[in-house]
N, C-alpha and C positions, 0 to 999 in steps of 0.2 A: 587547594591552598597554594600550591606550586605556582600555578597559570595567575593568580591575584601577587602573589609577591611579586612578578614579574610587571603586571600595572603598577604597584606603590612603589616597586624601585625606578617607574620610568618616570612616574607624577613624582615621585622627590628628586631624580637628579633634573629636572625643568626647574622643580623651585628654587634647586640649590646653583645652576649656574644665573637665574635671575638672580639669587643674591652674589654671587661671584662678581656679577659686571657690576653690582654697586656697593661690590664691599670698600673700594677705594675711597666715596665720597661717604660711607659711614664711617671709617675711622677717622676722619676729619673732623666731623659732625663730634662725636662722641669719644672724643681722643684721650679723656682726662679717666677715662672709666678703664676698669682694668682687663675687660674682656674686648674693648674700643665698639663696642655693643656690638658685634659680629654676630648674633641672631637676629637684630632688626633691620640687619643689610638686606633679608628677603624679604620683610617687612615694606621696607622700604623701596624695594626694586619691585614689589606688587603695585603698590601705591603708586608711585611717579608714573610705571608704564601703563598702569590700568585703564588710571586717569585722563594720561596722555591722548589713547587711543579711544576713548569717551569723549573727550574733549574736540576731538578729530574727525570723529564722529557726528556730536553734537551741532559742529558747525558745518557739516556736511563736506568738508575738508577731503577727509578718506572714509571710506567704506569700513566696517570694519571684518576684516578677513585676517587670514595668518598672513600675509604679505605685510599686510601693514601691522600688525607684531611683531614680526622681524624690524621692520623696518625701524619703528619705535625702540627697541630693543640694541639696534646696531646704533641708532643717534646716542641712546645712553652709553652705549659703551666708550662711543669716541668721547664723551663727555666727560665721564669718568676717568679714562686718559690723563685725558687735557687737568685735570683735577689734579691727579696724582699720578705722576709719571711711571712708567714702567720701571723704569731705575731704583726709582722710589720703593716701588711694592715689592720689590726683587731685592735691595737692600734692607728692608722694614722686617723682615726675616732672617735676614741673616745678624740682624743686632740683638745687642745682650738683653736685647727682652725677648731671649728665648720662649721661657713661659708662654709666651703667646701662642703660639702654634700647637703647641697641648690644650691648652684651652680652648682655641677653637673646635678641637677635633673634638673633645668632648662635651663642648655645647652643641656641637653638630650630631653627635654620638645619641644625644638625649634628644633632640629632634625626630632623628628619625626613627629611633625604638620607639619614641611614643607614637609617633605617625604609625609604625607597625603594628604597635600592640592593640591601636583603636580601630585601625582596620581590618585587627582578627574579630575582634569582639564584634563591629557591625557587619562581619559575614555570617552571624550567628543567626540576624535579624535583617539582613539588608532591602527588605520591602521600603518604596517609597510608596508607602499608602498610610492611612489615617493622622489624626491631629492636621497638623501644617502643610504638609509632606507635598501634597497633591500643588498647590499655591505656588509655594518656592521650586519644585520642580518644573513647576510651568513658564515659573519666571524664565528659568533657565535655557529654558527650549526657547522660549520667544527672544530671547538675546540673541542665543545662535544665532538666529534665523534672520535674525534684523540688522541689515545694514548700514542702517544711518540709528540714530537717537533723539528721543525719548523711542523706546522698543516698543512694539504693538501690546496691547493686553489681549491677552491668548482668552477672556470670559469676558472682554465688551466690545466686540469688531468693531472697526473705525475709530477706537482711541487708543491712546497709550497709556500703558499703566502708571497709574496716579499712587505710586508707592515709594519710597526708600529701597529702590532697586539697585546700590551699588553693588551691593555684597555679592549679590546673585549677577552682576556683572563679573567679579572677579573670578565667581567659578569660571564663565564662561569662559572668559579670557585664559583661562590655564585649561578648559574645555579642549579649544580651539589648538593652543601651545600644544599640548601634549599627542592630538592625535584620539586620545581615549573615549567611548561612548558616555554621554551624558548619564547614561543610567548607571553607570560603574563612578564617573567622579563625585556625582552627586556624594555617594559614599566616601568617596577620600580624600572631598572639601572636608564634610563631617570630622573624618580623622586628622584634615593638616590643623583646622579649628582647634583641635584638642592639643595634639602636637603645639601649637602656637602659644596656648592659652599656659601648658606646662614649662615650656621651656622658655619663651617672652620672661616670665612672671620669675623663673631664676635668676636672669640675666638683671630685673628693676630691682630685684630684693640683694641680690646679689653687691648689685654698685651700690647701692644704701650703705649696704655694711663696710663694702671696699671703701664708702669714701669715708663713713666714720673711722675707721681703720687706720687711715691714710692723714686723717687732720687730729688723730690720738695718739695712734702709736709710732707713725711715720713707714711707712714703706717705702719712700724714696728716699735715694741717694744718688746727689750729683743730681737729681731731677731726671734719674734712669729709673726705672720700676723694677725692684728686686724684691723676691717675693721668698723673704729671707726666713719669716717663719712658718715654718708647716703649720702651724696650731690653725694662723690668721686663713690659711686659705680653706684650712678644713671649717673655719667658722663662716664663709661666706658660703661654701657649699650646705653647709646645714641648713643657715637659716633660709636659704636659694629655693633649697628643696623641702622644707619646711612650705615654705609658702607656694609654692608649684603645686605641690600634694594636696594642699586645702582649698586652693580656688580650681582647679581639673578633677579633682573627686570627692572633697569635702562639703559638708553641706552647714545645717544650726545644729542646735540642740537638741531639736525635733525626735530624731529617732532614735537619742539614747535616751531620752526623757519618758520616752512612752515605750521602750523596749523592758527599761529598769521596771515602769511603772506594772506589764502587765509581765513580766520574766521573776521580776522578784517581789512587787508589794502582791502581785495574781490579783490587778484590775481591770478590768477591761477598756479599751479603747472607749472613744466618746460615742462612738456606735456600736457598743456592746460585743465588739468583737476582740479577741485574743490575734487576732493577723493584724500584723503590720505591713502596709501599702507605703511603696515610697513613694506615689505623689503627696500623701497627706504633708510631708514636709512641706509645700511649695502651696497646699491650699489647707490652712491650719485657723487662721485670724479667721471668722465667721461661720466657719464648719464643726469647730469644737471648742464648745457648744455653737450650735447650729442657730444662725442671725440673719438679722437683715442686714448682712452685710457682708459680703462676699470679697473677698480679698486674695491677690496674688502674691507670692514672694518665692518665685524660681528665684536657682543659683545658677551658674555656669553647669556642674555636674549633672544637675536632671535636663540640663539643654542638651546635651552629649548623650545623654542615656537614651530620649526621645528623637533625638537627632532630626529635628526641624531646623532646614537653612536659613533662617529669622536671620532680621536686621541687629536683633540685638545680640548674636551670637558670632556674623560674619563680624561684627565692630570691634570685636574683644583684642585682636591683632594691634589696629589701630588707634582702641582707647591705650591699652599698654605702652606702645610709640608715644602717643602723645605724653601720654606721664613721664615716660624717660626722656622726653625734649624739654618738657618743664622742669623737669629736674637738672636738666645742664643748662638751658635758661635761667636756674635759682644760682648754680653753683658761675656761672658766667658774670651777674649780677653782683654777685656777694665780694669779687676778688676787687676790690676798687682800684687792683692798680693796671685793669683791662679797660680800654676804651669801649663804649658804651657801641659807637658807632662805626663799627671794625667789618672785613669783610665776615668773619665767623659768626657773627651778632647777627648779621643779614642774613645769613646762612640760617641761623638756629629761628628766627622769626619766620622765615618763607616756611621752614618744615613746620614750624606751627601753626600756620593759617594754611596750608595743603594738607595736612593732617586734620584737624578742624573741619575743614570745606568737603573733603571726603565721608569723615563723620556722620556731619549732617545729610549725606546724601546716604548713606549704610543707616544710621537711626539718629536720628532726628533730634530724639530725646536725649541723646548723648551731649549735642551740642552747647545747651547752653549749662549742663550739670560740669562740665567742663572745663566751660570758661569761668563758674565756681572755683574750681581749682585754679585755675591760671590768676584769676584773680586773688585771690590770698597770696599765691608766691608773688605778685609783683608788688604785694602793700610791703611784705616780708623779705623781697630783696631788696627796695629803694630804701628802707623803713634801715636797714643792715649798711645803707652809703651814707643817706640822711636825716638820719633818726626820724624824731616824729617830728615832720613838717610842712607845710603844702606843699613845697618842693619835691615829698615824697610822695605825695598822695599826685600832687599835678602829671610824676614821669608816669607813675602805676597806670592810671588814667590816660596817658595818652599811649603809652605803648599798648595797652590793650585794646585803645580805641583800632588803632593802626593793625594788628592780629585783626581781628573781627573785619574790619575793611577791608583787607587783601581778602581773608575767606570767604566773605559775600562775592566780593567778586569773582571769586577761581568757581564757586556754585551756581552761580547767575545762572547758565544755559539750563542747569535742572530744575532751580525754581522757577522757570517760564514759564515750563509746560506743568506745575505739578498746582494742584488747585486744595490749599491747607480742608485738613480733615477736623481738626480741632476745633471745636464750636464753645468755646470760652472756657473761663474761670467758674469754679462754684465753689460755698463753704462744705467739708463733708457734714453729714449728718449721724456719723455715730464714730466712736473712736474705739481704737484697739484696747483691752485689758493691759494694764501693766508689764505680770505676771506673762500674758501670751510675749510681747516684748521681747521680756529676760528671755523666754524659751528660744524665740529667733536671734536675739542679738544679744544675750547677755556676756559671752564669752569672749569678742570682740570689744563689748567692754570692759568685763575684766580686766582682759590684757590693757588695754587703752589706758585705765584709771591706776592702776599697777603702775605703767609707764610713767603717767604723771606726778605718781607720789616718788616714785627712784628720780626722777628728772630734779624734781624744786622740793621733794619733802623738807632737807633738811632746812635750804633758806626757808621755809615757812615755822616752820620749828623754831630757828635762830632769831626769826621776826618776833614771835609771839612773848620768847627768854625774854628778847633783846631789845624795845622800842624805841635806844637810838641805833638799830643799823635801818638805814635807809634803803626800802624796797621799790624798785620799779621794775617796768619790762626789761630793762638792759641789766640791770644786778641779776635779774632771776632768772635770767638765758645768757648768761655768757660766756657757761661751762656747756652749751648745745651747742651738737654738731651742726653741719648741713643738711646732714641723711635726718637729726634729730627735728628739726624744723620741719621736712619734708612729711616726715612721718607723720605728725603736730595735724600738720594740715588735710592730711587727707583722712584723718582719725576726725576732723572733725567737721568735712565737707562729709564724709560717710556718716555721723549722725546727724546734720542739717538732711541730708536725702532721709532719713528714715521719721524724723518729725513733719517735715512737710506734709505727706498723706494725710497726718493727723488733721490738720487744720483745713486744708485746699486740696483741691484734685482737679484735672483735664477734664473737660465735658467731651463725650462723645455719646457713641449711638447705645452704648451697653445698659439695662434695664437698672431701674432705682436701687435693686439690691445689690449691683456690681459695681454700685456710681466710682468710686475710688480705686478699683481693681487694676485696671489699667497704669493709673497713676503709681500707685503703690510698688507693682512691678519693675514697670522701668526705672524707677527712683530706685529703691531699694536693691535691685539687681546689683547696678554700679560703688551700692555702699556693699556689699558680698564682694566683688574685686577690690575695692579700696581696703577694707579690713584685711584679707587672705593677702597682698602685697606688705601689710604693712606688721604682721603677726610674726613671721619669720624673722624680719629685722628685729621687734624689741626681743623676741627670746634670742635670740644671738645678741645684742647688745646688754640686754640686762646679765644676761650667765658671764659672759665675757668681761664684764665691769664688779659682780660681787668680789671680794676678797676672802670675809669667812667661808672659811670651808664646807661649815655646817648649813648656812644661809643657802651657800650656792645650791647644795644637794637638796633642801628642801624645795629650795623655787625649780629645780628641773624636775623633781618628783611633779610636783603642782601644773608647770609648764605640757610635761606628758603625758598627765591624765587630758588635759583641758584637749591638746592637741587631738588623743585618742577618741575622745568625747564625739571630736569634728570626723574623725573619719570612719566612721558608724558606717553612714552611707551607702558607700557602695557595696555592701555584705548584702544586703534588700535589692537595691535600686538594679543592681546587674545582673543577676541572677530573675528579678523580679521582671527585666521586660523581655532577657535574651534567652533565659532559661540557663540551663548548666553547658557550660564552655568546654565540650569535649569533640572529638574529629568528628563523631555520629550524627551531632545537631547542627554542621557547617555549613552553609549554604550559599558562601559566595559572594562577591560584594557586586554582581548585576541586581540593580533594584528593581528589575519590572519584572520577574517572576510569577509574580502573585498575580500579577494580569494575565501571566500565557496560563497559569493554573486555573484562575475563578472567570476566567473572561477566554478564551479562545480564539475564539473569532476576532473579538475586540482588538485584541494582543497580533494576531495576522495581519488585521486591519491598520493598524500602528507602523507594525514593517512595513507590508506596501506604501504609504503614506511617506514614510520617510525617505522611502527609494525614488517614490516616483514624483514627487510632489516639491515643486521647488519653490521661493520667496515665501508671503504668506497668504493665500486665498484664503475665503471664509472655508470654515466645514461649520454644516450644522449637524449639532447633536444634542440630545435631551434636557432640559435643565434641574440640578437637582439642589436643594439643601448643601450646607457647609459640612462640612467633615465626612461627607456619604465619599462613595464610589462616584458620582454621577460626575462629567466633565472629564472623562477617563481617556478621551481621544487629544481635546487641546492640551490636556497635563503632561501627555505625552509625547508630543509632537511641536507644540508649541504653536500651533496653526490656530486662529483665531476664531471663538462662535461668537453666535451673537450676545450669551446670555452665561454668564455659568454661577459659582456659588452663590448665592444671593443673597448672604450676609455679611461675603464680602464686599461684591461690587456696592453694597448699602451704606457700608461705612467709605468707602474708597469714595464714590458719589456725592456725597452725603445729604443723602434720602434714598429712600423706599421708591418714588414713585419711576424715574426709569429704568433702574433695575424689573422690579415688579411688574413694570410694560413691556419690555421686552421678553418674558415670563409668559405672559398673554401671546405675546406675536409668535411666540416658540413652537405655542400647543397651538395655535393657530395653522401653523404650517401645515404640522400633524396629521393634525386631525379636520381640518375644515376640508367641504366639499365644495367650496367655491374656489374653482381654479383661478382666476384672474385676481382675487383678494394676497393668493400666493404667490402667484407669479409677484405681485405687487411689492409684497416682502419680503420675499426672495432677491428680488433687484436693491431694495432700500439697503439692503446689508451688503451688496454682492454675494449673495453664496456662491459658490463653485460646486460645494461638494455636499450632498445629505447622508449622512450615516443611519442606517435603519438596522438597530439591533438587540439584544434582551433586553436594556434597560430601558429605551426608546419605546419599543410594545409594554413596557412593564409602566413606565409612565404616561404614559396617554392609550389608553385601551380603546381608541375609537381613531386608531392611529390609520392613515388610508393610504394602505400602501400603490394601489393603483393608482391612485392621484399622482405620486412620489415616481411611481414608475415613469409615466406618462411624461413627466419633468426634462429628463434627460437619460441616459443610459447605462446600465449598469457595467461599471467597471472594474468590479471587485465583489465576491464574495467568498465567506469559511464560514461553515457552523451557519448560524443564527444574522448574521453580519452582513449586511452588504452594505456599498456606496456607491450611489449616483451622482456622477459628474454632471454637471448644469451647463449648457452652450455659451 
C-alpha cells in the first residue's frame, strides 16, 4: 500500500500542477462563481493540452512524445501569464476574498481523498481482464506507441482504430506526463474518473446554490464576496455533497426495491433467488420478467465498480465542464446589461465548442444530448433579454449555429479518418413497463415534480381562486432563480433522454432482442448525471426556502429516506466485485498480474516485447471471441495483429465479412501446410513477430509449428511461449 501511494501521490501532483498552470484562465472563465470553478482548472488544462498535442499530432506537426508535452504545457503556461498577470494571482490572494484559498484547499482536499480512496479499493481488484478491460487497455498501449494520429488498432493491422478514442488518449497523455507504467495508470485513470466525477459534481451543484444564494439572499457587498453566513455555506456544501454521493456511488431504486422486497415481504427475486446481484440494477427492463427485450441502464457507480475505460465514462470530466460553461453562458446571457459580443463572451463560446469537439471525439453520443441542453438555455437566455420573439429564437439559433461550427471544425482531423458505425434510425418494437420506470427513475422525479409544485404551486392555486389574475410564462417565473431555470432544464432534457428509447433507437450490429439496449444506455446514463447534479440543489433550496418549522422537518425526513433509498448501492456492488476491503485481500494497483499468474510465458513474453520491441510491427497471435483472454499479447503491448475480438472489430467495421476473413487467414498461418500460401500472408499484414503459445495450440490444434519455425528465428521463449521474428 506504501509503494502505490507513492504512484497516486505522483499521478496527483501532475494533475494538480496541469491545473495550477490554467488556474489563471479558469477564474476568468468562471469568476462570478464562488469557488471561481478551481476544480475544472484540471479539467481544463487536461483538455486544452490533450487536445493540443492530438491536434499536433493529427496534423503530423509534432510527434507525440513527452517533449512535446512539455512543450505544449510551457506554451500554456506563458499564455496563462499573458491572461492573468503574476501580479494579479499574487494580489487575487492576498484580497478580502480570503475565503477563497480555504476553499480551494478543500475542494482539492476532496479531490484527492477520493482519488485515494478509489485507488485503494481498485487494488483489491486491480486485474485488467474481462468485460471492456482488455479493448480500453489496448487502446491505451497503441497511443503510447503512436506517434502521429489516428493511432494504429492494436486487433486490425494497417488501420487505425475506428473508435471515440479521446478519453484513452488522455490516459495516455498523463501515461507519458507522469513516467508511470501503463498497467498501474490504467488503475488511477479509473480512480482520478471517480475522483472527477465526485468532486466536478460538488463544485456544479455547489455554484447552483451559490448562485441562488447570491440573487436571494445577497452575499455581496460592495460587489466583494463575503461569505457572511455560516448557515449559506454549510448549505452549498450539503447540497455539493449531496449530489457527489449520488452520481460516484448512487444508483435507482433498483436495489432497495428488491432488497425490501426479498429482506422483508421474503420474496424472491425474479429468478427465484434471495441473492441480490448488483449488476441487476443496470440490466432490470427485460430481464425481470424475462423479454424480448433487452435493455441497458448503467449509472456512473457500476462503471467505477467494473472499471471499464469506456467513452462514456472518460466524458464524465468533460460533460460536467460543459454543464458549468453553459451555466455561465445562461448567467452571461441573462445580465442584459453585459455586451453580448465582449472579449469573455468569446472566451466562454470557444470553451464550449472545444469542450463539445472533444466530447464527440471521448463519446459521440454525448454530443448532440448536449447540444439539447445548450439549446434550451439559449431559447431561455434570449427568451430572459427578448421575451418571446423571433428576435429571440433568431440570436438562440444563430449562436448555436456558430457553437456547433467552431466544434465541427476543432474535430475535422478525427472525423476523417473515422468511418460512422451507426446504421440508421428504427421504431423500437416493445416498450418498457411503467412500474419498471418508477423503479429506475421514480425518485428523480419525485424530487423534479416536488420542485415544480414548491416553484409555481401557489400561482396555479391563485390562477384557478382567481380567473382575473393573468398567467403567463413570465408571471409564473419571476420569483426563479438562475440556478432555478438551470435546474428546469436539465430535469427535463433528463426526462426527454429517458422517453426517447421508448419510441426510436440507434440501429447497430446488436441482435433483435438488444435492438434498444445501446440506445437506452447512452441516453439514459446522461439523464443518471443530469438528475444526481440537479437532486442536491432542490434539497438545499427547497429546506432552505420552507419557513414552517414543521413542514421543514417533514420534507428532510422525506428528502433522507429518498436520498438513503439511492445509496443502497454500494453495500452489494463493492463488496460484490472486490470482496471484503481488508490489508489480507490487497493486491496492488499493477493490473497485469493475472497474466504473470494464468499466462506465464505469455506475461514474459509481454516484458521482452516491451523492452525489445520499438514503433509498432505486426505480432501475430491467436484470434479469439470478445470478452475471452484471447488477444492477450496486442492488449498488452499495444503492437498490432492482424485479427482480434471479433465482435468488436464487427461493429467498429461494420460487417462480418473482413473481420471473419482475416479469422480464416489467422488459422491459415497456423495451421496450413503450404508454405508459400504463408509466406504470402504473412507479407500482406507485414508480420514481424509469430507468437506460438497455450492459447495458440489451444486454438488451432493442427497448429505447424515446424512450418512457424522454418519462418524465421526464434527469439524468445518461457514456459509454453515462444516468438519468432520474421526477416
Amino acid at each position: 500500500m506504501i509503494s502505490d501511494l507513492g504512484q497516486i501521490l505522483t499521478w496527483w501532483s501532475v494533475i494538480f500542477l496541469i491545473g495550477l498552470i490554467f488556474l489563471p484562465l479558469t477564474k476568468k472563465i468562471f469568476a462570478n462563481f464562488f469557488d471561481r470553478g478551481y476544480l475544472f482548472s484540471k479539467v481544463i488544462g487536461l483538455l486544452f493540452s490533450s487536445y493540443l498535442v492530438w491536434l499536433l499530432g493529427s496534423l503530423k506537426i509534432l510527434p507525440f512524445t513527452q517533449i512535446t508535452i512539455f512543450i505544449v504545457l510551457a506554451i500554456s503556461l506563458v499564455i496563462n501569464l499573458l491572461i492573468f498577470g503574476p501580479k494579479k494571482i499574487i494580489s487575487s490572494f492576498r484580497s478580502r476574498f480570503s475565503p477563497k484559498v480555504g476553499i480551494f484547499i478543500f475542494e482539492e482536499l476532496l479531490f484527492l481523498l477520493a482519488l485515494i480512496a478509489w485507488s485503494f479499493v481498485r487494488g483489491f481488484q486491480p486485474n485488467i481482464q474481462g468485460l471492456e478491460k482488455f479493448m480500453d487497455f489496448g487502446f491505451v498501449n497503441s497511443i503510447l506507441r503512436s506517434r502521429y494520429f489516428p493511432p494504429a488498432d492494436m486487433w486490425f493491422a494497417g488501420k487505425s482504430i475506428n473508435y471515440y478514442y479521446f478519453g484513452h488518449l488522455v490516459t495516455a497523455f498523463l501515461t507519458k506526463l507522469s513516467n508511470i507504467d501503463s498497467a498501474i495508470t490504467y488503475n488511477l485513470m479509473i480512480a482520478t474518473l471517480f475522483a472527477f466525477t465526485f468532486s466536478l459534481t460538488f463544485s456544479l451543484t455547489g455554484n447552483l446554490i451559490f448562485l441562488f444564494i447570491k440573487e436571494k439572499i445577497s452575499l455581496f457587498t460592495d460587489k466583494k464576496l463575503v461569505l457572511s453566513l455560516p448557515k449559506d455555506l454549510k448549505l452549498i456544501i450539503l447540497g455539493g455533497l449531496i449530489s457527489a454521493l449520488l452520481i460516484s456511488l448512487g444508483a435507482n431504486l433498483h436495489p432497495a426495491f428488491y432488497n425490501f422486497k426479498m429482506g422483508i415481504l421474503k420474496k424472491p427475486y425474479c429468478d427465484g433467488s434471495f441473492f441480490y446481484w448488483y449488476p441487476n440494477a443496470t440490466r432490470y427492463i427485460g430481464y425481470c420478467p424475462s423479454v424480448e427485450d433487452k435493455t441497458i441502464h448503467e449509472f456512473p457507480s457500476y462503471s467505477f465498480i467494473v472499471s471499464d475505460l469506456h467513452g462514456h465514462v472518460s466524458d464524465i470530466p468533460f460533460v460536467l465542464l460543459f454543464l458549468m460553461l453553459t451555466l455561465n453562458l445562461f448567467l452571461y446571457l441573462k445580465e442584459k446589461s453585459k455586451k453580448i459580443l465582449s472579449p469573455d463572451f468569446y472566451l466562454i463560446v470557444l470553451g464550449l465548442s472545444l469542450t463539445l469537439a472533444v466530447m464527440f471525439m471521448t463519446n459521440q453520443w454525448d454530443f448532440p444530448i448536449y447540444l439539447l441542453v445548450l439549446g434550451f438555455t439559449l431559447l431561455i437566455s434570449f427568451w430572459e433579454r427578448f421575451s418571446f420573439s423571433w428576435k429571440t429564437f433568431d440570436r438562440a439559433v444563430l449562436l448555436g449555429i456558430v457553437i456547433i461550427l467552431v466544434s465541427i471544425l476543432l474535430f475535422l482531423p478525427f472525423q476523417l479518418s473515422f468511418q460512422p458505425i451507426v446504421q440508421g434510425i428504427g421504431f423500437v418494437r416493445a416498450h418498457s413497463l411503467f412500474y419498471q420506470l418508477l423503479i429506475l427513475w421514480g425518485i428523480p422525479w419525485f424530487l423534479g415534480l416536488s420542485f415544480l409544485i414548491f416553484l409555481f404551486g401557489k400561482k396555479f392555486l391563485s390562477w384557478f381562486k382567481s380567473k382575473e389574475i393573468k398567467l403567463n410564462f413570465r408571471s409564473l417565473t419571476e420569483n426563479c432563480s438562475i440556478a432555478d431555470f438551470f435546474v428546469l432544464i436539465l430535469f427535463l432534457t433528463a426526462t426527454i433522454l429517458i422517453i426517447i428509447p421508448e419510441i426510436i433507437y440507434v440501429k447497430d450490429i446488436y441482435i433483435p432482442s438488444y435492438h434498444r439496449a445501446n440506445t437506452m444506455f447512452k441516453l439514459t446514463y446522461q439523464s443518471f448525471i443530469m438528475f444526481s447534479v440537479i437532486i442536491g440543489y432542490i434539497i438545499a433550496r427547497v429546506l432552505s426556502s420552507l419557513k414552517n418549522i414543521l413542514l421543514k422537518k417533514i420534507t428532510m425526513v422525506i428528502y433522507s429516506f429518498v436520498f438513503l433509498l439511492l445509496m443502497v448501492y454500494p453495500f452489494y456492488s463493492i463488496k460484490g466485485y472486490y470482496g471484503e476491503l481488508n490489508s489480507k485481500n490487497y493486491k496492488g494497483l499493477y493490473g497485469l498480474n493475472f497474466l504473470k499468474t494464468s499466462y506465464p510465458g505469455d506475461y514474459a513474453a509481454v516484458l521482452w516485447l516491451q523492452k525489445n520491441v520499438k514503433n509498432q510491427p505486426v505480432v501475430l497471435e491467436a484470434v479469439g471471441d470478445s470478452y475471452t483472454d484471447y488477444e492477450r499479447i496486442s492488449m498488452a503491448t499495444g503492437l498490432p495483429t492482424i485479427e482480434g475480438w471479433l465482435v468488436h472489430e464487427w461493429l467498429w467495421r461494420g460487417g462480418y465479412d473482413e473481420p471473419g476473413k482475416r479469422a480464416g487467414e489467422v488459422q491459415t498461418i497456423y495451421e496450413s501446410k503450404d508454405l508459400s500460401l504463408t509466406k504470402d500472408l504473412l507479407k500482406k499484414y507485414q508480420v514481424k513477430y509469430i507468437v506460438v503459445g497455450k492459447m495458440e495450440k489451444e486454438k488451432y490444434p493442427n497448429l505447424n509449428l515446424a512450418k512457424i519455425s522454418s519462418l524465421g528465428k526464434l527469439v524468445f521463449e518461457s514456459g509454453q511461449t515462444k516468438i519468432f521474428e520474421l526477416p
